[in-house]
KEFI-5161 format. One record per residue (C-alpha): residue number from 1; residue in three letters; x, y, z. Coordinates in nm, 2 decimals. Example, Ala and Ser with C-alpha at 12.3 -4.5 7.8 and 13.67 -1.06 7.14 Angstrom:
REM KEFI-5161
<rec n="1" res="ALA" east="1.23" north="-0.45" up="0.78"/>
<rec n="2" res="SER" east="1.37" north="-0.11" up="0.71"/>
This chain:
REM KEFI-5161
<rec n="1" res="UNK" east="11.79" north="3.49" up="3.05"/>
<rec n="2" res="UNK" east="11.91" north="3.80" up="3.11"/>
<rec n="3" res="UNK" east="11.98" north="4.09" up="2.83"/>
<rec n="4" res="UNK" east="12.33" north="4.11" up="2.71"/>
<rec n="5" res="UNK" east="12.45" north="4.51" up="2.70"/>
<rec n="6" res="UNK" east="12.52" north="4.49" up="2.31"/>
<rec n="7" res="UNK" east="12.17" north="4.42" up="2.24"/>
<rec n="8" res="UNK" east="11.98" north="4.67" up="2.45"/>
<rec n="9" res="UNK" east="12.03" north="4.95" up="2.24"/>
<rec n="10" res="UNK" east="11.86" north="4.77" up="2.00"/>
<rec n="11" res="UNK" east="11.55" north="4.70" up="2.19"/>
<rec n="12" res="UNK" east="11.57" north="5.07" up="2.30"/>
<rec n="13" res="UNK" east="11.58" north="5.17" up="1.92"/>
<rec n="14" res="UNK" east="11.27" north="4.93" up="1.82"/>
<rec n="15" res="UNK" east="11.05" north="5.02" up="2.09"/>
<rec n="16" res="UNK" east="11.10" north="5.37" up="2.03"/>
<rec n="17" res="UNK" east="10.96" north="5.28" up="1.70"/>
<rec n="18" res="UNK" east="10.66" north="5.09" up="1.82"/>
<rec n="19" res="UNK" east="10.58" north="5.40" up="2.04"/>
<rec n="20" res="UNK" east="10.62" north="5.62" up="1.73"/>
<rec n="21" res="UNK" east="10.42" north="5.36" up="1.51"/>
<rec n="22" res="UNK" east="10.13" north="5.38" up="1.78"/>
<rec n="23" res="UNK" east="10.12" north="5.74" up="1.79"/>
<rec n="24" res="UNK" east="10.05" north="5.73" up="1.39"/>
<rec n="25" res="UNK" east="9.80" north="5.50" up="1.47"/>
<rec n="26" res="UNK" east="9.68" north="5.71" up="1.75"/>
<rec n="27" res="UNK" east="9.64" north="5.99" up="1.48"/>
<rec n="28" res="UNK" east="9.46" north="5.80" up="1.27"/>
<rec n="29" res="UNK" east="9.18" north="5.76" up="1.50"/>
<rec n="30" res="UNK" east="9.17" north="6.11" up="1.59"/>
<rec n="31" res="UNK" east="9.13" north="6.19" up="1.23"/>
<rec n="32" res="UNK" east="8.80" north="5.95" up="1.22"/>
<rec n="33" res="UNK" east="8.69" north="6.11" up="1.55"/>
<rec n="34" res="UNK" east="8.74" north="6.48" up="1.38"/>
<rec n="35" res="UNK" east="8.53" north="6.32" up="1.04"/>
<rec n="36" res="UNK" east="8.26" north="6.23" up="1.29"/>
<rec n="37" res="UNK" east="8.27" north="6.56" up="1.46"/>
<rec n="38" res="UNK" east="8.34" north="6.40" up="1.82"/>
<rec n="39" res="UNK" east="8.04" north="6.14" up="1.85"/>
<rec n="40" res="UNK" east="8.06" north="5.99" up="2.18"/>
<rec n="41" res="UNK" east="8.03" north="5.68" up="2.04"/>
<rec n="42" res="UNK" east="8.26" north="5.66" up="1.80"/>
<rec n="43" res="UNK" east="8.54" north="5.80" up="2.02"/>
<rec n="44" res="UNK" east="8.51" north="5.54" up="2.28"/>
<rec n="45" res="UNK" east="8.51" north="5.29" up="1.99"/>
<rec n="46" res="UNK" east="8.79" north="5.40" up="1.86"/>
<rec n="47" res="UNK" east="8.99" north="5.44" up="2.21"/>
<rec n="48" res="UNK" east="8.90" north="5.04" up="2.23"/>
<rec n="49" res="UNK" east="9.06" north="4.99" up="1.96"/>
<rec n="50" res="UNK" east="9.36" north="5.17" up="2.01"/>
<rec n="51" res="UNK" east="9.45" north="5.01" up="2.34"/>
<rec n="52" res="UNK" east="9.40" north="4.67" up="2.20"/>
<rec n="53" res="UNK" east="9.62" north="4.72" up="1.92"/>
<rec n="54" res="UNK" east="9.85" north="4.91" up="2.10"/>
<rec n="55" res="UNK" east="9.85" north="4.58" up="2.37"/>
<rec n="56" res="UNK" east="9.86" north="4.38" up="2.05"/>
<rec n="57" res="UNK" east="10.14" north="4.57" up="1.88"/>
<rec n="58" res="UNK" east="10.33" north="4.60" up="2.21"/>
<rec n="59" res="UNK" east="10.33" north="4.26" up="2.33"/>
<rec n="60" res="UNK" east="10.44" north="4.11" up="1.96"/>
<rec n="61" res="UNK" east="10.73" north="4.37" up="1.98"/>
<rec n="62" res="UNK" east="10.82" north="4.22" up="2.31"/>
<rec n="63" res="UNK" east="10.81" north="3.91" up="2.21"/>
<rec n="64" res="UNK" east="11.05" north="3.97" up="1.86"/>
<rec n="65" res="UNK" east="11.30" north="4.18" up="2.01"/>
<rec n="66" res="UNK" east="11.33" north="4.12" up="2.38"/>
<rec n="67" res="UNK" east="11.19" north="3.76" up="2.40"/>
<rec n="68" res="UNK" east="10.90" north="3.85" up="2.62"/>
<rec n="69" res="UNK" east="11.07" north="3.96" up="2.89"/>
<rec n="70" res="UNK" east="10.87" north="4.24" up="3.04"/>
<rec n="71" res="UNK" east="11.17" north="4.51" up="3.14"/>
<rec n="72" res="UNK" east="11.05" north="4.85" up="3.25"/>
<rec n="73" res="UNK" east="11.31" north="5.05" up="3.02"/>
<rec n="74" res="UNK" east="11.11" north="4.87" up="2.70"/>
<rec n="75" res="UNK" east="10.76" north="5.02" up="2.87"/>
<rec n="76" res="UNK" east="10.96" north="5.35" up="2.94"/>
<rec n="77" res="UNK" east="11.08" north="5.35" up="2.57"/>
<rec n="78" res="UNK" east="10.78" north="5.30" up="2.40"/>
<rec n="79" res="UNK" east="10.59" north="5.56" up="2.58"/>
<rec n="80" res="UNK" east="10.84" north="5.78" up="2.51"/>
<rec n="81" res="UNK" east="10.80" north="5.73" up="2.16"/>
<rec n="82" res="UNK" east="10.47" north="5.77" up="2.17"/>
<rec n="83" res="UNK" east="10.47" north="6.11" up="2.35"/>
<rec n="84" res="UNK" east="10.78" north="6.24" up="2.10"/>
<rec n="85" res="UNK" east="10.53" north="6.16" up="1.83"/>
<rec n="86" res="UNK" east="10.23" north="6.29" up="2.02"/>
<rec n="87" res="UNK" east="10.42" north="6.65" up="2.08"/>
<rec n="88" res="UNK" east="10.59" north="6.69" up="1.70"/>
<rec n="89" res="UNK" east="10.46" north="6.56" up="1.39"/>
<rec n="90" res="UNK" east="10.14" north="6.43" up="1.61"/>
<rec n="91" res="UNK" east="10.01" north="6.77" up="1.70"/>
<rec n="92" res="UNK" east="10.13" north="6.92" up="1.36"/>
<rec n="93" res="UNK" east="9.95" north="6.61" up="1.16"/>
<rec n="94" res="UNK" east="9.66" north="6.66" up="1.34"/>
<rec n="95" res="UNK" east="9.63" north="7.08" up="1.26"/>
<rec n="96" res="UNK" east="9.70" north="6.99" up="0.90"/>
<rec n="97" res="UNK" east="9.36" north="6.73" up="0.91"/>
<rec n="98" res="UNK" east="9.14" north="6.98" up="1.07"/>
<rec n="99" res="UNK" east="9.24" north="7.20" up="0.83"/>
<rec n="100" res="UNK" east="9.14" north="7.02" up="0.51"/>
<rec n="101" res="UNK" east="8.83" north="6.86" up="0.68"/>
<rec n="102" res="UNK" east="8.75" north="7.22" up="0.71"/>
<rec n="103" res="UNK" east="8.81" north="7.27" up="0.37"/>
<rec n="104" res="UNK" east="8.64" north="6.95" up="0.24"/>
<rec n="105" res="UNK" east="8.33" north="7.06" up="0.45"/>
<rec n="106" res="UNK" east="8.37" north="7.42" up="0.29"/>
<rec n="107" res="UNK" east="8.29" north="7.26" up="-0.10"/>
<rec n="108" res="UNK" east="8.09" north="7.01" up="-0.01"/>
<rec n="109" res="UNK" east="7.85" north="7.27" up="0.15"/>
<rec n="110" res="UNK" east="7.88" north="7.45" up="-0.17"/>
<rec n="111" res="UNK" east="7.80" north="7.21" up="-0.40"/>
<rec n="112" res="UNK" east="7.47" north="7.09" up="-0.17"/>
<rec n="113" res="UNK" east="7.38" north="7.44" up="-0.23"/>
<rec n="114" res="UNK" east="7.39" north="7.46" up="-0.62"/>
<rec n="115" res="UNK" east="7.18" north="7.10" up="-0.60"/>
<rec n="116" res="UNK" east="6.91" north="7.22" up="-0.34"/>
<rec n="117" res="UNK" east="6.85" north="7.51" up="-0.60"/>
């Protein structure tokens, strides 16, 4: 079955969407790996887990909108998603986390101080 032309602007739109939904997710698990302060172990852990739910979340897409037909415009799509969410609100997401885990750390350090006394 081949895609009509009416309805591939559709797919284009909705994978865009999963890419952007992935790169969320993406952020997500870098915000664990920042809490964790870049264990080794807890970064490859959390890589597994984002391909497989990216290959999860990807395939189910495929298979609701495009009716798994595998078409290198929908793999094209949602990696660019994921890269336009990767280079805006990604990158500014992940400054603002760093930022308040910094701060977190600051008064939690403080307040161990006041109960070691």
């Amino acid at each position: 079955m081949l895609f009509v032309a009416s309805t591939q602007f559709y797919i284009f739109l909705f994978m865009l969407f999963i890419g952007i939904a992935a790169g969320i997710f993406f952020e997500c698990l870098a915000f664990i790996n920042i809490i964790t302060k870049q264990n080794k172990w807890v970064k490859h852990t959390t890589e597994f887990i984002f391909v497989i739910a990216f290959f999860v979340l990807y395939l189910g897409a495929i298979n609701f909108c495009a009716y798994g037909q595998l078409r290198v415009f929908t793999v094209a799509t949602t990696l660019l998603g994921f890269l336009i969410e990767r280079l805006s609100i990604g990158y500014l997401v992940q400054k603002l986390c760093q930022a308040v885990y910094k701060q977190i750390n600051k008064w939690y350090n403080k307040i161990a101080l006041k109960f070691k006394k």
